[in-house]
C-alpha positions as CSV (number, residue, x, y, z in Angstrom):
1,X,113.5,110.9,81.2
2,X,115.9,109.5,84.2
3,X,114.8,110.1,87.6
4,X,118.2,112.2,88.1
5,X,117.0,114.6,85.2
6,X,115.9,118.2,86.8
7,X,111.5,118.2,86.2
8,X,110.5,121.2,84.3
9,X,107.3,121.7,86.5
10,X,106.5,123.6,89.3
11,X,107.5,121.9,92.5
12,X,105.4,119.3,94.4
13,X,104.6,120.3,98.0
14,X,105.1,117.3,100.3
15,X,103.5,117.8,104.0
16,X,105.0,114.9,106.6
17,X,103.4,113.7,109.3
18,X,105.3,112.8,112.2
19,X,109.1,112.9,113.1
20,X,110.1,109.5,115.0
21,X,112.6,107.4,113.6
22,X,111.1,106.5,110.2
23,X,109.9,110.3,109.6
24,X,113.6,112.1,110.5
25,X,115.6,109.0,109.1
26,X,113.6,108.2,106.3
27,X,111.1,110.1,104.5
28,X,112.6,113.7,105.5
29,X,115.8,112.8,103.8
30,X,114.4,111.4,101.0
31,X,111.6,113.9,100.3
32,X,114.3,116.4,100.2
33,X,117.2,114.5,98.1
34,X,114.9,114.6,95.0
35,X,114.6,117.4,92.5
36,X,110.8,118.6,92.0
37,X,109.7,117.4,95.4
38,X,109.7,120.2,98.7
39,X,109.5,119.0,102.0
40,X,107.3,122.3,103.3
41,X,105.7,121.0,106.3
42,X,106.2,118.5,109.6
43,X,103.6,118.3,111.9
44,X,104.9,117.1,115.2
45,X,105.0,117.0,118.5
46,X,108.7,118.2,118.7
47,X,109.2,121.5,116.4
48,X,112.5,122.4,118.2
49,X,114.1,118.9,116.5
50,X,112.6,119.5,113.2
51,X,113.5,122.9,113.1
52,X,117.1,122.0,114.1
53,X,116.8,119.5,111.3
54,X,114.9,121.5,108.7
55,X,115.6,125.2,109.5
56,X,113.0,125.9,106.4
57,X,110.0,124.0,107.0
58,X,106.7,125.4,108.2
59,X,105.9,123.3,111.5
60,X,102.2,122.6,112.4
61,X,101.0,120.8,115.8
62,X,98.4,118.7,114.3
63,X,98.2,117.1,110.6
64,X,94.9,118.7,110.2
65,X,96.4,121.9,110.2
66,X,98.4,120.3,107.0
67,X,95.6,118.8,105.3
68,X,93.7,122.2,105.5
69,X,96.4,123.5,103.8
70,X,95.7,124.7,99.7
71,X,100.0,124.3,98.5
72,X,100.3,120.6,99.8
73,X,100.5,118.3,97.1
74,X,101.2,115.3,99.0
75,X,100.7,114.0,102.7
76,X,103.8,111.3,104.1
77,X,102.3,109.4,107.0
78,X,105.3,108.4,109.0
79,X,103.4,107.7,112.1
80,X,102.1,104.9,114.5
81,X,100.4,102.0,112.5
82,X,97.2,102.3,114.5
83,X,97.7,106.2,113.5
84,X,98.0,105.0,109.6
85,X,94.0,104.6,108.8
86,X,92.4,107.8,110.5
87,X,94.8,110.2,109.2
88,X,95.4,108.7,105.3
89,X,91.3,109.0,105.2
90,X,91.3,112.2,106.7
91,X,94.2,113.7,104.1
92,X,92.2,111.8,101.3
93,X,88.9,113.7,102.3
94,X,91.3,116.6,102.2
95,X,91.9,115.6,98.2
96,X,95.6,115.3,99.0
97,X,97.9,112.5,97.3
98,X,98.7,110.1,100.5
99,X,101.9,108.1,101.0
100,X,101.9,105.6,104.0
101,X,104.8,104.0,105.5
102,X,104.5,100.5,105.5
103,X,102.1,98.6,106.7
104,X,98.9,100.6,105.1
105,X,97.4,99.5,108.1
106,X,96.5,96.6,110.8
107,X,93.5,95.6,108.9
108,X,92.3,94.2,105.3
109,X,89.8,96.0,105.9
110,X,91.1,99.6,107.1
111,X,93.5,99.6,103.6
112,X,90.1,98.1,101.7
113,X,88.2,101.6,102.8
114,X,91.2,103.8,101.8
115,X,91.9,102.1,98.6
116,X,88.4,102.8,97.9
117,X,88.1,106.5,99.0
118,X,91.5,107.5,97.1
119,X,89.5,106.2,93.6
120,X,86.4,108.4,94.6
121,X,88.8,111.1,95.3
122,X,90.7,111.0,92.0
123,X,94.0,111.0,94.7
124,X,97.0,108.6,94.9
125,X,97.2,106.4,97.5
126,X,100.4,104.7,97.9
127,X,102.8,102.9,100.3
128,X,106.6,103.3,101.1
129,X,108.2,100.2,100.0
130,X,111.8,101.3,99.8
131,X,113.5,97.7,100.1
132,X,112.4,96.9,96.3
133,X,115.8,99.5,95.8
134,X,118.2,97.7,98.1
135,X,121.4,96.9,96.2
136,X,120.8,93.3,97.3
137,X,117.3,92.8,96.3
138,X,118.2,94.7,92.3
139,X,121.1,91.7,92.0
140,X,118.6,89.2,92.9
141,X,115.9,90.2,90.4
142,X,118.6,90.8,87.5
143,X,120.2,87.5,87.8
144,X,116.5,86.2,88.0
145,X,115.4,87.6,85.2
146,X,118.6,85.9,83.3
147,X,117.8,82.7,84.0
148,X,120.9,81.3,85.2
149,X,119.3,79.9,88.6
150,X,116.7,77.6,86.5
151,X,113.4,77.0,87.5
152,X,113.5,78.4,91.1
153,X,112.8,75.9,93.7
154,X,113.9,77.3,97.2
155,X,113.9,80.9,98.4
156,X,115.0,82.2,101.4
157,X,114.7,85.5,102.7
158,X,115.7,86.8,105.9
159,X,115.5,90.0,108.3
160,X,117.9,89.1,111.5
161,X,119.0,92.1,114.1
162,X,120.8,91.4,117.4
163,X,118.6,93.8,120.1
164,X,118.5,92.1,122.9
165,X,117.0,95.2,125.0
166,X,113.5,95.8,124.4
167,X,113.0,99.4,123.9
168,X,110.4,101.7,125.2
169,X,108.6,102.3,121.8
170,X,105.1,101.4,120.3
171,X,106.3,98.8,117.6
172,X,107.3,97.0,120.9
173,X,104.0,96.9,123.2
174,X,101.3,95.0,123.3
175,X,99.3,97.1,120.7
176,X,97.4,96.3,117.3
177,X,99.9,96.8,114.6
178,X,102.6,96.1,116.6
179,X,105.9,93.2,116.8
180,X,108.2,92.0,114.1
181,X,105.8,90.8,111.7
182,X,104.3,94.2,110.7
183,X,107.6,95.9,110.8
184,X,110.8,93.9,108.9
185,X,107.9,91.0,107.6
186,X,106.5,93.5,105.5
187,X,109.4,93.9,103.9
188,X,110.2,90.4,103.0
189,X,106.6,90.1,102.0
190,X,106.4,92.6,99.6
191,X,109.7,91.4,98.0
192,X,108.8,88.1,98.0
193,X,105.5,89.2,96.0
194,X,107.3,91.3,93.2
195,X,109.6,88.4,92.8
196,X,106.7,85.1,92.6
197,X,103.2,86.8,93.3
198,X,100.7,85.6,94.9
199,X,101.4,82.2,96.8
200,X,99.1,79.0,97.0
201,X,98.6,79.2,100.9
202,X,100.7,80.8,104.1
203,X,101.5,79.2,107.0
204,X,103.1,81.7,110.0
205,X,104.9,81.1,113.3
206,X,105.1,83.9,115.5
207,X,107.2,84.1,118.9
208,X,108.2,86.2,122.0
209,X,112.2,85.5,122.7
210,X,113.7,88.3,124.3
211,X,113.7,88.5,128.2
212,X,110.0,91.3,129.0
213,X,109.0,91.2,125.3
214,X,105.5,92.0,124.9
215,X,104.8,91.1,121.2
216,X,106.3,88.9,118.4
217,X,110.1,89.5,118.0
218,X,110.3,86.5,115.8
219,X,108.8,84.9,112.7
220,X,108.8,82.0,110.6
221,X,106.6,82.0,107.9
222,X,106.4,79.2,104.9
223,X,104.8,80.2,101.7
224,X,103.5,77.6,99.2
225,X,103.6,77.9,95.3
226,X,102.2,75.1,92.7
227,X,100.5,76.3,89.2
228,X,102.9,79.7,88.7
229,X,106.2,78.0,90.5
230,X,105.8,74.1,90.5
231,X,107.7,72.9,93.7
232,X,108.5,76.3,94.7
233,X,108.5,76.7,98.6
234,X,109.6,79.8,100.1
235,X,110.7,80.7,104.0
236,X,110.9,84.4,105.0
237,X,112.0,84.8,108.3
238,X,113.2,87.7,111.0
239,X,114.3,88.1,114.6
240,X,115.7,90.2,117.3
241,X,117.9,87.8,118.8
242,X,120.6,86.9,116.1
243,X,123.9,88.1,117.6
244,X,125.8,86.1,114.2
245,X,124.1,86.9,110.9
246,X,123.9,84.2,108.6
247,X,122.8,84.7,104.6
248,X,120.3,87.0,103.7
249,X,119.3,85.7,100.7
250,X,119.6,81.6,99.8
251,X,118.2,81.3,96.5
252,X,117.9,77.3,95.0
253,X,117.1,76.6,91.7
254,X,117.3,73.9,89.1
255,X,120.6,74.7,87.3
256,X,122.3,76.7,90.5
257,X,122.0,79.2,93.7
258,X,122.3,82.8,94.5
259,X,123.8,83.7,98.5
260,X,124.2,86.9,99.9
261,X,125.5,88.2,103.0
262,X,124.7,91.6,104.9
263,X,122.5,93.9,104.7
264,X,121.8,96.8,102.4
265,X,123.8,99.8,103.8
266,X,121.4,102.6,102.8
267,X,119.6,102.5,106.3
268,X,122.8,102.7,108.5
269,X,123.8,105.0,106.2
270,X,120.8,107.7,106.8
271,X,121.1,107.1,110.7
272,X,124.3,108.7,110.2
273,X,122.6,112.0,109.2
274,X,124.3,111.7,105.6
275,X,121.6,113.2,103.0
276,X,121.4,111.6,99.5
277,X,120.4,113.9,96.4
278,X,119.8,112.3,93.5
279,X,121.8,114.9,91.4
280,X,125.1,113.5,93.4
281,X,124.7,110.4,94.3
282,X,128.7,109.6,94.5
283,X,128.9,106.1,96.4
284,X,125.5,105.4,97.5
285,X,123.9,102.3,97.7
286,X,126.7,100.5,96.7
287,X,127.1,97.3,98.4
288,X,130.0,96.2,99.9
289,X,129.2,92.8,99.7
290,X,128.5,91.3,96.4
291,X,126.3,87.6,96.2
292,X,127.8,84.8,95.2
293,X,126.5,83.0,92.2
294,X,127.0,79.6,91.4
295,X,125.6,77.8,88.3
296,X,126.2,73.9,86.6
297,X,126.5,73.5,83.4
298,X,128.4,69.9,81.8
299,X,127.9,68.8,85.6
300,X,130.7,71.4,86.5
301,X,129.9,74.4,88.9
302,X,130.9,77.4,87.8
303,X,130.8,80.5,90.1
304,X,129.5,83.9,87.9
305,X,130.1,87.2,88.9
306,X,127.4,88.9,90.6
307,X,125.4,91.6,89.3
308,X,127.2,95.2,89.9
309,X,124.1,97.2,91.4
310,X,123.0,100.2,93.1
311,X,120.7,100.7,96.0
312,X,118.7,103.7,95.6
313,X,115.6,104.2,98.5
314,X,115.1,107.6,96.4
315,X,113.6,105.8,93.6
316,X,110.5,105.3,95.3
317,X,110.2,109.2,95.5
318,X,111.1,110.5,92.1
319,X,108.7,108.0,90.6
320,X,105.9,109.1,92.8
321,X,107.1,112.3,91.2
322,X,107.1,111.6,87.9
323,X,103.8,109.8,88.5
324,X,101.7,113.0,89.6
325,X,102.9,115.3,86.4
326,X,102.0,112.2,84.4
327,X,105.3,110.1,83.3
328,X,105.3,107.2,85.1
329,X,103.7,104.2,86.5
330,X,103.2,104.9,90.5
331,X,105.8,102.8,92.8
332,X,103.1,100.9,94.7
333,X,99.8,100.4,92.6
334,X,96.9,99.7,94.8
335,X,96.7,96.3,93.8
336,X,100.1,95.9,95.4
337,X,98.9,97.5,98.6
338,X,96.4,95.4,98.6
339,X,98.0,92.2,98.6
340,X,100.8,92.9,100.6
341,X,98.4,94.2,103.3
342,X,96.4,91.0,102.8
343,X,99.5,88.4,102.9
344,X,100.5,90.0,106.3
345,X,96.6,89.6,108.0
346,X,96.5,86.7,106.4
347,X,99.8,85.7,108.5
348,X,98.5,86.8,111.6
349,X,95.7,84.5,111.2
350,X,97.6,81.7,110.3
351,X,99.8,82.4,113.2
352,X,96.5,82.1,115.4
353,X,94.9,79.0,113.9
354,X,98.3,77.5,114.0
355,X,97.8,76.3,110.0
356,X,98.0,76.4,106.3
357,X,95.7,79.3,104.7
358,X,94.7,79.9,101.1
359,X,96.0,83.4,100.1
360,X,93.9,82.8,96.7
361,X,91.5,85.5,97.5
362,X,94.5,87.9,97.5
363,X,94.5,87.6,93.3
364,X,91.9,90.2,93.4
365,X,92.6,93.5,92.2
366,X,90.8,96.1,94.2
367,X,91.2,99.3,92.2
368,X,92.8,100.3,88.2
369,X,96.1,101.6,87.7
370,X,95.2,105.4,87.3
371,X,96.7,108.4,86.5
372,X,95.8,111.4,89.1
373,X,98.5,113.6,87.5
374,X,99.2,117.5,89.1
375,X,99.0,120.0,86.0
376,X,101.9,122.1,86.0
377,X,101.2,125.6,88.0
């Protein structure tokens, strides 16, 4: 079945909690643009904006009020990060399918607990990882998976903005959970792990740059591979002060390199207000700017076309979809939650302690790949 086929069951309920930037750009959107999935209830703070938004939706005050309630299916935690761990438990204890915007949470141990409660509850637990369906990212992993490249020696992933002002916002204070790392670095992390796994050991720079910034607005972090890469090093970096963007991608192997420019388009593209359905998708997630991939062969380079690929952010939702009436694999495992959520604590230690640290603990899998599928109503 594609994900753009109409489901045949009854419709999955989706309650979202909170309406800043990642809930009203992001998730609401989203939720919405896929068959099979309702976007019945927003708790926030501000039911005059999500009513102006979402004329339909039911709007509650506090998420308890949503957790309480018998039709939700699934709770969308688009809040704070230091919000992310009290209210995932709470909707788990409430035997509701959770999906948390990235980070899980601040701590190992915080997405530990969770993990563990949503296997005692027989409920999902999942987090939004939309940037595995950037049109950039989909090339990458195609023209991986052909071999062209070689043995992969050199990867490069960065995460550049030019905001020079530091805004008035939570991700930018002094707070747990908070600064550059947490926010784009999870990202890059969670690429770089569906791409080469686990790596040998981590080593992270973190920095302040822009005039009154109050937490990292820059990183620099150096992963080491050795028994599943040999030689493989790889550099994932972001920043707030990049006013001229160089590659996004630099990709090095033995037998050539894949460079790309820009940025997947999907995210200006929501701020816009434009709503994506996946039953008319038209243009979207098309990227304007294809890589550029180079290969030797007879010690002549010869430049290949690029992979012609799709972004698609509603992916992630239509497979969550498919996984609660029992068709597919779920878009984040646990395991994956795990690890990502370890690599980035793991950073911010290494940041600390100003060395190399062994992410071999990360290899653990804390919880089975389970089924929790809905029956049809």
């Amino acid at each position: 079945m594609s994900l753009q086929s109409a489901p045949s069951h009854a419709p999955l309920h989706v309650a979202l909690i909170g309406y800043g930037f990642a809930g009203k750009t992001f998730h609401a959107p989203l939720i919405a643009g896929v068959p099979g999935l309702q976007l019945s209830c927003v708790s926030s703070s501000k039911p005059a904006q999500v009513l102006a938004d979402w004329p339909q939706v039911r709007v509650v005050a506090e998420p308890g009020a949503a957790f309480a309630d018998p039709a939700i299916d699934v709770v969308v935690i688009a809040t704070s990060n230091t919000s992310h761990h009290p209210l995932a438990k709470a909707a788990l204890l409430a035997r509701k399918h959770v999906v948390i915007d990235k980070p899980c949470t601040v701590t190992l141990a915080e997405t530990e607990e969770l993990l563990a409660l949503a296997h005692t509850q027989q409920r999902v637990l999942t987090v939004f990882q939309n940037r595995r369906w950037d049109a950039d990212f989909l090339a990458l992993q195609q023209v991986l998976a052909q071999g062209v490249l070689g043995r992969i020696v050199h990867f490069e992933s960065h995460f550049d903005r030019y905001r020079p002002e530091v805004p008035d916002r939570w991700r930018d204070q002094a707070l747990p959970g908070s600064g550059l790392w947490l926010d784009l670095g999870a990202h890059l992390a969670d690429q770089c792990l569906q791409l080469f796994g686990c790596p040998d050991d981590l080593l992270l720079d973190l920095a302040q740059q822009r005039d009154g910034a109050r937490t990292n607005d820059w990183f620099h972090a150096q992963l080491r591979y050795g028994s599943t890469h040999p030689g493989l090093r790889v550099i994932l970096h972001g920043s707030a002060l990049v006013p001229v963007r160089g590659p996004r991608f630099v990709v090095h192997g033995t037998q050539g390199s894949f460079i790309n420019y820009g940025l997947d388009t999907q995210e200006d593209t929501l701020k816009t207000g434009r709503r994506p359905s996946l039953d008319s998708l038209g243009d979207w997630g098309r990227d304007p700017l294809p890589a550029e991939v180079l290969v030797y062969r007879d010690g002549q380079a010869l430049p290949l076309p690029a992979p012609e690929t799709t972004g698609n952010y509603l992916t992630f939702y239509a497979q969550l979809r498919d996984h609660l009436q029992g068709r597919a694999a779920v878009p984040v495992t646990a395991a994956q939650v795990h690890q990502a959520m370890g690599l980035l604590v793991l950073g911010e230690q290494s940041a600390r302690e100003g060395r190399f640290l062994s992410a071999a603990h990360l290899l653990a899998v804390v919880a089975p790949a389970v089924f929790y599928p809905i029956p049809d109503r």
